[in-house]
C-alpha positions in Angstrom: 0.0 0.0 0.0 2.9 2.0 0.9 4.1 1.8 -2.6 0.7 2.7 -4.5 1.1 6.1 -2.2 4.8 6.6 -3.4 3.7 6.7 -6.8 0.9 8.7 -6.8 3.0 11.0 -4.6 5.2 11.2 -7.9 2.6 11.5 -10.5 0.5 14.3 -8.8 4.7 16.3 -8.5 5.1 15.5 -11.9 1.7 17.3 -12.7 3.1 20.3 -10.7 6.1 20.4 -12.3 4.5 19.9 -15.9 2.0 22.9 -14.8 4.9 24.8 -14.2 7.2 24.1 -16.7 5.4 23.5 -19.6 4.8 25.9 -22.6 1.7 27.9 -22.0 -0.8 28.8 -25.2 0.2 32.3 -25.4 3.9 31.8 -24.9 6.6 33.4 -28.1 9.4 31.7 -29.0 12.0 33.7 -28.2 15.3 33.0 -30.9 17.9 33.4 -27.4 15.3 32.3 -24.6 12.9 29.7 -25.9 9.4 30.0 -24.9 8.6 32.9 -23.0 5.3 35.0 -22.2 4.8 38.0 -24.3 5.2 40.6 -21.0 8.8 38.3 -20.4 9.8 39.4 -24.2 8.7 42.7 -23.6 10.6 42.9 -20.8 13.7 41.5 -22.4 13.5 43.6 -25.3 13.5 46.7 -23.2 16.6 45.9 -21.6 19.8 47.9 -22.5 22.4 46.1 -23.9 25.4 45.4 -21.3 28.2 43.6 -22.9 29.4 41.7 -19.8 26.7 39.1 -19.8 26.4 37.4 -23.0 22.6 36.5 -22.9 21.6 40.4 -22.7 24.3 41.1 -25.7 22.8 38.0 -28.1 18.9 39.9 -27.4 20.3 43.1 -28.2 21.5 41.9 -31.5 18.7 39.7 -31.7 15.5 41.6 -30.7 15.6 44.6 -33.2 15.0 42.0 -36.3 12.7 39.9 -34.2 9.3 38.7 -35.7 7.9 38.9 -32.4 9.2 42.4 -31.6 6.1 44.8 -33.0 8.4 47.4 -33.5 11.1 45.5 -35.5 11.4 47.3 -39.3 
């Protein structure tokens, strides 16, 4: 019986973590990130660019030219 509990125990976590975790509807697919929630890539894209951390330099060359950037010419 002990057992039966141990894995339901892990299931129901795993449906937490999937909840969590997994892409939502809504998300973009950010070309740096991944998947990402449109205020997360609005976020990102207004950012300034610091060249010491190599995430924030790959969206600032990235995010201008993004199709997911409304503002991108």
């Amino acid at each position: 019986m002990a057992r039966i509990t141990r894995i339901q125990d892990h299931q129901s976590q795993w449906t937490r973590l999937r909840a969590v975790f997994a892409p939502r509807p809504n998300d973009v697919q950010c070309p740096v990130l991944g998947a990402i929630t449109p205020v997360q890539c609005q976020y990102h894209r207004n950012r300034p660019f610091v060249p010491t951390n190599e995430s924030r330099a790959q969206l600032a060359r990235t995010c201008p030219a993004c199709p997911n950037n409304p503002e991108a010419s």
